[in-house]
N, C-alpha and C positions, 0 to 999 in steps of 0.2 A: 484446293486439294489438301491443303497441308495443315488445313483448321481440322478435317476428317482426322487426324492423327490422333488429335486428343480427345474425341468421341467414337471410336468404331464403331460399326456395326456389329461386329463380333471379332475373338481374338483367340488366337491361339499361342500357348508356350511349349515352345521348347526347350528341351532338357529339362521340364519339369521334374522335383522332387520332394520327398517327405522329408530329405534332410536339410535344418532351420540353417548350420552352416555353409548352405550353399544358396548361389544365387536363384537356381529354377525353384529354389524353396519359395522364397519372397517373393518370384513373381510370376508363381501359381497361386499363393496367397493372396497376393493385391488382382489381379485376375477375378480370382472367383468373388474377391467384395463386391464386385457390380455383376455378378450372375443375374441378377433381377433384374438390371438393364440393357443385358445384350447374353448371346450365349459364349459359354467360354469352353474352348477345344483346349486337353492337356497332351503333352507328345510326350513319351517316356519310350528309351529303345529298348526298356528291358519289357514294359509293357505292367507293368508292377501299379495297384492303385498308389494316388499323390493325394494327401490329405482328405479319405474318404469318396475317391474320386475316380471312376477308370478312366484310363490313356489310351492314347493311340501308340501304336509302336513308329507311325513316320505319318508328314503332312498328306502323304496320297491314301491315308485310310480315313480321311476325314470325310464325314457325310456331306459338310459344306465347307464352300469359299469361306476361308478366314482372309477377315479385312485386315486386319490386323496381326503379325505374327511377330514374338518375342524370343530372340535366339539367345540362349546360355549353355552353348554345346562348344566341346572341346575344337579347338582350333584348326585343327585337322577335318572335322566333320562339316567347315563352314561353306565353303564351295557347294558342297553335294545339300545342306539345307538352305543356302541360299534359293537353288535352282530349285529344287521343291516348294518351297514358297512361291515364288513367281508362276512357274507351270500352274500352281493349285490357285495359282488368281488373286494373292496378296495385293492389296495399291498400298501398306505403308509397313517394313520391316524396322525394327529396335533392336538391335544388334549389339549386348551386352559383352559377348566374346570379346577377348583382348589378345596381343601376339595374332592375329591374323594374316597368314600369308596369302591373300589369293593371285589369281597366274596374274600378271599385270600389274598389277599393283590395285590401290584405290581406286586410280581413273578406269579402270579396268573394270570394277565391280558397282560403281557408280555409274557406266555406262549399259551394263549390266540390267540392272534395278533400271534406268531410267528407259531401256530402248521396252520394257515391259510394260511400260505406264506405268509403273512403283514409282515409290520414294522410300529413302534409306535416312535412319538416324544411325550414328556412328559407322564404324564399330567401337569397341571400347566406351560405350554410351553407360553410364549409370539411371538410364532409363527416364521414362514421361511419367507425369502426375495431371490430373484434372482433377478437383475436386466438385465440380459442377457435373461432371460426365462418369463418377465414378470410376474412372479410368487410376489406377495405382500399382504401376510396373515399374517399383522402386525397389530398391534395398531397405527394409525398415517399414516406420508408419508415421505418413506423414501427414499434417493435421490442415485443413481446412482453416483458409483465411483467406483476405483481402490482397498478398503479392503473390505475383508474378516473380519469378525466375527463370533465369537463360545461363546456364556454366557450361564453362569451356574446360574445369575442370568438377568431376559428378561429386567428389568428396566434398568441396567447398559447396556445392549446390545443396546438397542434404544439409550439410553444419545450418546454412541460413536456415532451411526450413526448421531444423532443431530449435535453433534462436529465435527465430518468429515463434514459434509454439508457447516455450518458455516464459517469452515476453505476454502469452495471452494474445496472441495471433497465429498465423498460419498461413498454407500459400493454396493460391487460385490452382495456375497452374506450375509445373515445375519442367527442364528439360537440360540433360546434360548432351552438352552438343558431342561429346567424343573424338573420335578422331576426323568428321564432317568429310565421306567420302563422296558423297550428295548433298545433303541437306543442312545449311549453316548458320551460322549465330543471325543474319538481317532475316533468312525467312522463319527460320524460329523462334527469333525475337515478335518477329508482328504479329506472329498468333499469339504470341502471350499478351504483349499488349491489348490484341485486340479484343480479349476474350472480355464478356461484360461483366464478369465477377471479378478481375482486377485492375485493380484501383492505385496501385501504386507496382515498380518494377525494378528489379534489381537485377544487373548484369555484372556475372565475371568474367572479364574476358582477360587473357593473357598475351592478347597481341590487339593494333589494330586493327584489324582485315576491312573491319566494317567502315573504317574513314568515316567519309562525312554520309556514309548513310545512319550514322546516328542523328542526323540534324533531323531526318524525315520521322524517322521511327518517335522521337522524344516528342514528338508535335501534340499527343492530344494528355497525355497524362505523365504523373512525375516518374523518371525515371531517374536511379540511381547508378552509377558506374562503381564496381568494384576492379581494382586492376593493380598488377605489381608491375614494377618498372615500366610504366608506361610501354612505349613501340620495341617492341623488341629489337625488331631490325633496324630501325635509328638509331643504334649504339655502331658506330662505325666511325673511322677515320675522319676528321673535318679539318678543314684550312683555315678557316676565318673565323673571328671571334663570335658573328652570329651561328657558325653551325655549333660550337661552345657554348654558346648562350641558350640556343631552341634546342635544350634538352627532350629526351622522349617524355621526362615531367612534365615539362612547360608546354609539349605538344597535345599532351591529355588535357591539361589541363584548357588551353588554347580550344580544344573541340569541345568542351564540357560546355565553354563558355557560351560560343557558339549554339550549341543545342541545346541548353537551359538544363544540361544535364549534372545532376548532386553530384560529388565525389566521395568516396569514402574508402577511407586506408585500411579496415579491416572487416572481416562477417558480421562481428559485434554491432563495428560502428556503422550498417548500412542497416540493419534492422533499428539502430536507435533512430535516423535518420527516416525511415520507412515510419515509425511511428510517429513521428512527429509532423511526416507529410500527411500523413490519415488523419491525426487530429486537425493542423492545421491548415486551411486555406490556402494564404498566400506568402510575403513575405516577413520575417520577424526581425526588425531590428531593436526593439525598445521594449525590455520586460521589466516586469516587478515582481520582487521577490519575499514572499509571507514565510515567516519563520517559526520556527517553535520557540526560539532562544536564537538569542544574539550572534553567537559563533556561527551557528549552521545558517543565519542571515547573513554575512559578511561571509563567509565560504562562499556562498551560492552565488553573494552581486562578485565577490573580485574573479569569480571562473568566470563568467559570463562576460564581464568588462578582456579578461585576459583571451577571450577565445573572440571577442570582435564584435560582442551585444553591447547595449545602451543600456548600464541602470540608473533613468532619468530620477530627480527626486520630484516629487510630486506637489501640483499644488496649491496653492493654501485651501482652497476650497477643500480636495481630497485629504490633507491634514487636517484641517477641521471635525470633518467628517467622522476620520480613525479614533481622535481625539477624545470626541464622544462616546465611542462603545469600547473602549481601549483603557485596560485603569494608568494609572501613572508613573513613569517608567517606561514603559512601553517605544519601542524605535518607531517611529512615524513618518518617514522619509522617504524611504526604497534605501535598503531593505527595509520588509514592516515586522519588529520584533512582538507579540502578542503577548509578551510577562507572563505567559499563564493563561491568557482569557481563554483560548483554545480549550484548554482542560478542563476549565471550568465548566464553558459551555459549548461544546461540541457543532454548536451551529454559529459558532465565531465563526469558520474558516469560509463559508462560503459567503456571509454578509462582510466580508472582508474582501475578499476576491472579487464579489461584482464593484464593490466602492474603489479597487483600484484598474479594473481593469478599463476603463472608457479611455485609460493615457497611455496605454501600452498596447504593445501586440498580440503579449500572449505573457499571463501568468504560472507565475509557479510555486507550489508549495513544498516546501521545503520541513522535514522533520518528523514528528509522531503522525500526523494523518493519516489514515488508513491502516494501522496499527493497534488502534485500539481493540476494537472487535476481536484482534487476532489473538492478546494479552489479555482482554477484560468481559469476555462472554456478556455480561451485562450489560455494557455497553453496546452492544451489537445497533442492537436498534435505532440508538440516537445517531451513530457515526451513519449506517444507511439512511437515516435520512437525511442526513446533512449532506453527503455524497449525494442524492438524488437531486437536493436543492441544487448543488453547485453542479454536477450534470445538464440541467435544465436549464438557470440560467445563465451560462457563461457558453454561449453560443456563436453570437460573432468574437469573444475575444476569448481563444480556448485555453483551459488549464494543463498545466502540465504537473507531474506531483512524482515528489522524492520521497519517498516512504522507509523511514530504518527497520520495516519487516514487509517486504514484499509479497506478502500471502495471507487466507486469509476470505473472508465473507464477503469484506471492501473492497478489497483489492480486484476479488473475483468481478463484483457489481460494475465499478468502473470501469476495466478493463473491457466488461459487454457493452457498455455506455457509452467505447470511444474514448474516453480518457487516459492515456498513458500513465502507467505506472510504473518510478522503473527503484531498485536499490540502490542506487547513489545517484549523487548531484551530478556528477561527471556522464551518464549516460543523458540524465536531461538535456544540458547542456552543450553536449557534441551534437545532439538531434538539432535543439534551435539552433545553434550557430551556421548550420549548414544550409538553413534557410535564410538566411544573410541575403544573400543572391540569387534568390529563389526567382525564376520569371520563366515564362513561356518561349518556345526558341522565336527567334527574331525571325520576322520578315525580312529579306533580302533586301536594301534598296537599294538604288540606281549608280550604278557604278561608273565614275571618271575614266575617259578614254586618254590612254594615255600613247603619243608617236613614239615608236619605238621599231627598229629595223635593221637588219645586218646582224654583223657578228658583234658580238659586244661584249665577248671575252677578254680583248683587250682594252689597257684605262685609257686610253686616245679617243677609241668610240665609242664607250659606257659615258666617258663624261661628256662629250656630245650630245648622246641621247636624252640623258639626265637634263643635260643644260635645254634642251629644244623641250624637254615634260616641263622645265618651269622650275629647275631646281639651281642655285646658284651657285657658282666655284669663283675663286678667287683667281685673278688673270695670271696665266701661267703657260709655259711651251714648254716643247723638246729641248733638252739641253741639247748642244750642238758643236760645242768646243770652240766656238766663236768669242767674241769680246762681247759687251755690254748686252743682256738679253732683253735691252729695253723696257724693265720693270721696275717698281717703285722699290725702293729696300726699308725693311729686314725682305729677304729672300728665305726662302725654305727650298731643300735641295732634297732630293728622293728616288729611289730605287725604283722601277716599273717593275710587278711582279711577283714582289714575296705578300700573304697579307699580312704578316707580323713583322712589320717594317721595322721596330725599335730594337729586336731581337738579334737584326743580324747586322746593325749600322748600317740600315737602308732608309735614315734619316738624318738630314743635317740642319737644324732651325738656326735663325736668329744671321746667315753670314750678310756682311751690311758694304763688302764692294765686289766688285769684278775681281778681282785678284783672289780675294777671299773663298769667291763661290769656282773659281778655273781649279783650287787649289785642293778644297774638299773632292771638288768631284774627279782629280785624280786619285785620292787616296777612298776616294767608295770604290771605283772601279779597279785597284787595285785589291781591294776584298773580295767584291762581290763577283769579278770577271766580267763579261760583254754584258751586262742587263742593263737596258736601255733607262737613261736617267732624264728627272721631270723638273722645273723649276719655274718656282709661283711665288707669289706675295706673298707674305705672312701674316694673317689676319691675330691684330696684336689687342684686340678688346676683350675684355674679362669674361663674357660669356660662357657659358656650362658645356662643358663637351658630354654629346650624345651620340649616342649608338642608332643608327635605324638599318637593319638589315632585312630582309627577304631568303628563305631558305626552304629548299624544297624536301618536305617530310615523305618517305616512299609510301605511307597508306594514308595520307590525309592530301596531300599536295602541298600546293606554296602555303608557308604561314611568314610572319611576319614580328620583328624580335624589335622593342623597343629600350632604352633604357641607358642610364648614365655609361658615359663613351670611354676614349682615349683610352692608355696604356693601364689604365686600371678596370678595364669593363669587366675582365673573367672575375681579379680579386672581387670586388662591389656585386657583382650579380644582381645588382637591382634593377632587373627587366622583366617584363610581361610579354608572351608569346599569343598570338590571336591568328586567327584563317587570315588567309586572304583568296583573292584581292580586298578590299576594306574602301569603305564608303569615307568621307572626311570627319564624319560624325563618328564615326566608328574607332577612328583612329583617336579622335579624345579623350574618347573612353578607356581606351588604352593608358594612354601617357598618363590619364588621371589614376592610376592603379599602384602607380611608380612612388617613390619617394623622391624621388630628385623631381617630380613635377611640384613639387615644395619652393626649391629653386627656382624654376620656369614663373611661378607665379610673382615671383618680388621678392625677394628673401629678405627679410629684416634694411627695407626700405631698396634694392638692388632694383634697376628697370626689371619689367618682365619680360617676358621671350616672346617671343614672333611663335604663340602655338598655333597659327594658322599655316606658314611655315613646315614646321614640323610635319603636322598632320598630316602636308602633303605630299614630303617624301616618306612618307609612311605609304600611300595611296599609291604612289610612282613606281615604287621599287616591289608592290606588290603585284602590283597589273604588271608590268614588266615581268618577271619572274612566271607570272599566268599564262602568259601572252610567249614567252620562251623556252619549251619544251628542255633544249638540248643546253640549259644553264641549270646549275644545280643552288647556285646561292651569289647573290650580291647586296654587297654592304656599304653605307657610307658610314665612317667612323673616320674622327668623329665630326660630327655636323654640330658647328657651332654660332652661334645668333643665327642661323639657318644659313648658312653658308656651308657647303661641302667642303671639308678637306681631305678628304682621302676618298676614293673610291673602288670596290673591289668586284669582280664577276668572275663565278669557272662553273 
């Protein structure tokens, strides 16, 4: 039903008007653009023609069922044209009105719409767009192209579409979700996606809601997430260094991963990245970079190298190659400097670009190209056809090109050809970089069962369960106020309870007799008062202290926080957050993300770590966490040569 949205049968607006300041203006206007495709009913309650057009003065004077009905009537009025719509036999209302009070609230009027067989976009909707269905109940005019958009907010939704155009794109279809008092970002996401004119997809969302039904929706084409501060409602009070650490960033970022989904910080930078998924295939790690001059060659390779691309140098065969059609002088490496040859002869740039690209993933040309034509009318023709050449053949390895005048004959040509063209390096460059980690979302495998039962809020029975999953601790009991605790020494003495142990003296390291450790642990429980106290061996080997914590996000569920541990984990911040539960494989992929997995491997001759180990209380504390509803987050910190020494659960 909800694909019927962005093709009607027919549609009707209300609060249509002739005035261009007002919303029933626009969309009366984008309305009648597809009068040849469907018929279009106008509501006006003065009764007045709307852009050469007579009205109806209310939906019950309509000859026919309008499928479709578009409300921009004062707020007051919305009740009474809701119900008129529905009685008149609407199945999908667009409810641009804003300030809507109706009796009930949303679920009230969404129960409304839906007990009628309707479906409701907003209110406060900045309206649908199909460019395949002619359908354009927007504010503005928006252009026809290859993305898909879904906002949560309508003004962000139009800027992309503005941006796609600009760039020499445009969007399939468009859809601002509003205030979603029915209809919401997962089901009006999939009809965007699914529509076969969009090729690529862009979402702003401003909260979660959608969790991990982004993993299903990203399954068949590229989608891109636009979003500011990640979960909104994961900014709350945390106890443990992992709910510190799985920020609502690192939780975005955590689901992107998961669902193979781009990220992008701004409108700008999701259309450069939508461009760059349309020209390109798959993933780009390794480009080469053609220059006009040397400077704008070394601009291009150090942004590329500094945003996380490979500029490999090329070779001997390919310097050979350059060598030859290149006079002398000329940079031959990656960057490839052309001294000139470009200008001389305008079909340098594509016998250049196929001879480097067989070692790279995706070229780009950097400087006068496509500029000529725009400056030297005479030229027209040679730069077209040189642009046709490198159109044609640079197919499996595609070009990308920075142009210092972005408009233009050329510009136009390529731009219909597929090839991006953007005004600086910096927009090329943010598009490939984010194809870095470009993949399809994963298949799910087979997830480690992990024993786990009872309450295990407290560290008595977490490290129990811990220990029975296969994770090791260092032999250790209840302090008891007894004599010798029968343990090897140094001894480590500890507070049950707080999880910032070091914060409140609810840590004593290193005491090496009995008298020692009777002694500390009057003066902790003279601090700390009755919090029951724990004492273990002290595991005295040089190994890396890590973090592996489990922490339950409210719109995505458990995720899973990795990364260099101990009393330094908040300062360093070096961790990676990922979904869970988590496969073993899945968890190396993690740790491999980190910088301290630098350490883990052998650092400058150091044994390396037990990352099998690791991985698996990475796996433990996620299933765990999965598997226990009524626990909000558990951490070991830090787990060192994989031995647990601290454990935390609430």
């Amino acid at each position: 039903m909800t694909e019927a949205l962005f093709d009607p049968r027919s549609v009707a607006v209300v609060g249509a008007s002739g005035d261009p300041a007002k919303w029933g203006y626009w969309l009366a206007r984008g309305a009648l653009s597809g009068a040849s495709r469907r018929p279009v009913h106008l509501v006006n309650a003065r009764g007045a023609d709307v852009l050469g057009h007579a009205t109806h003065r209310s939906l019950r004077e309509l000859p026919q069922t309008p499928d479709l009905v578009a409300i921009a009537t004062p707020p007051h009025t919305y009740e009474q044209v809701v119900g008129d719509a529905l009685d008149a036999g609407a199945r999908h209302l667009v409810a641009i009105t804003a300030g809507v009070a109706y009796p009930g609230g949303l679920p009230a009027l969404a129960g409304r719409v839906r007990s009628a067989g309707a479906r409701l976009v907003g209110p406060t909707s900045m309206g649908v767009y199909d460019s395949a269905a002619a359908l354009a109940l927007t504010w503005g005019t928006l252009t026809p192209g290859p993305i898909g958009v879904v906002s949560q907010s309508g003004s962000v939704g139009l800027e992309l579409g503005y941006l796609a155009a600009k760039e020499g794109l445009g969007l399939s279809r468009f859809v601002s979700v509003g205030a979603a008092a029915d209809l919401g970002v997962r089901e009006l996401a999939e009809a965007v996606v699914a529509a076969p004119h969009t090729r690529v997809v862009v979402l702003y969302l401003e909260d979660l809601s959608i969790g991990r039904d982004l993993i299903a929706l990203a399954g068949g084409k590229p989608v891109i997430l636009l979003t500011v501060g990640g979960s909104a409602a994961g900014r709350r009070a945390v106890t443990s260094h992992t709910g510190a650490l799985a920020t609502p960033d690192a939780v975005v970022d955590a689901l992107c991963r998961a669902a193979g989904v781009l990220r992008a910080r701004t409108p700008q930078e999701a259309i450069h990245i939508a461009q760059a998924c349309l020209a390109v295939p798959g993933p780009v790690r390794r480009v080469a970079v053609v220059a006009d001059s040397g400077g704008q060659g070394a601009v291009a390779a150090e942004l590329a190298e500094r945003l996380g691309l490979e500029v490999p140098a090329f070779t001997p065969a390919t310097v050979e190659a350059l060598r030859a059609l290149l006079p002398p002088g000329a940079g031959l490496l990656n960057p490839v400097d052309l001294a000139g040859a470009g200008e001389a002869d305008l079909a340098t740039y594509p016998r250049i670009a196929e001879i480097v690209a067989p070692e790279v993933d995706a070229v780009v040309l950097t400087g006068y190209f496509a500029s000529y034509a725009a400056d030297s009318p005479a030229l027209e023709g040679a730069e077209l056809t040189a642009a046709a050449h490198l159109a044609e053949t640079l197919t499996t390895r595609p070009c990308l090109i920075h142009t210092m005048r972005p408009e233009g004959p050329t510009v136009d040509f390529l731009r219909a050809a597929g090839v991006p063209v953007h005004g600086t390096i910096d927009a090329v460059m943010t598009g490939l970089s984010a194809l870095r980690s470009r993949r399809d979302a994963p298949t799910p495998g087979p997830r480690e069962a992990t024993p786990s039962s009872g309450d295990l809020s407290g560290f008595v029975d977490l490290r129990r369960a811990l220990m029975a999953a296969g994770l090791a601790f260092p032999a250790g009991l209840l302090y008891d106020d007894g004599g010798d605790p029968g343990l090897t020494y140094p001894l480590v003495l500890k507070a049950l309870g707080p999880a910032h142990k070091t914060e409140v003296g609810g840590v004593v390291l290193g005491i090496g007799d009995p008298a020692e450790l009777h002694r500390e642990a009057a003066r902790m429980r003279a601090r700390l008062g009755g919090l029951p106290l724990w004492v273990e061996e002290q595991v005295t080997s040089p190994g890396v202290e890590l973090i592996v914590g489990a922490h339950r996000d409210p719109h995505v569920g458990p995720v899973v926080t990795f990364g260099a541990g101990g009393v330094l984990a908040e300062l360093l911040a070096d961790t990676v957050t990922a979904l869970a539960p988590l496969t073993r494989e899945e968890a190396k992929n993690v740790i491999a993300e980190t910088r301290v997995s630098r350490l883990l491997a052998g650092w400058r001759g150091a044994p390396p770590a037990d990352l099998g180990a690791v991985a698996h209380a990475m796996v433990v504390l996620g299933t765990i966490l999965d598997a226990h509803p009524e626990l909000t987050e558990i951490e070991v910190n830090p787990l060192k040569d994989g031995v647990a020494l601290d454990a935390y659960a609430s």
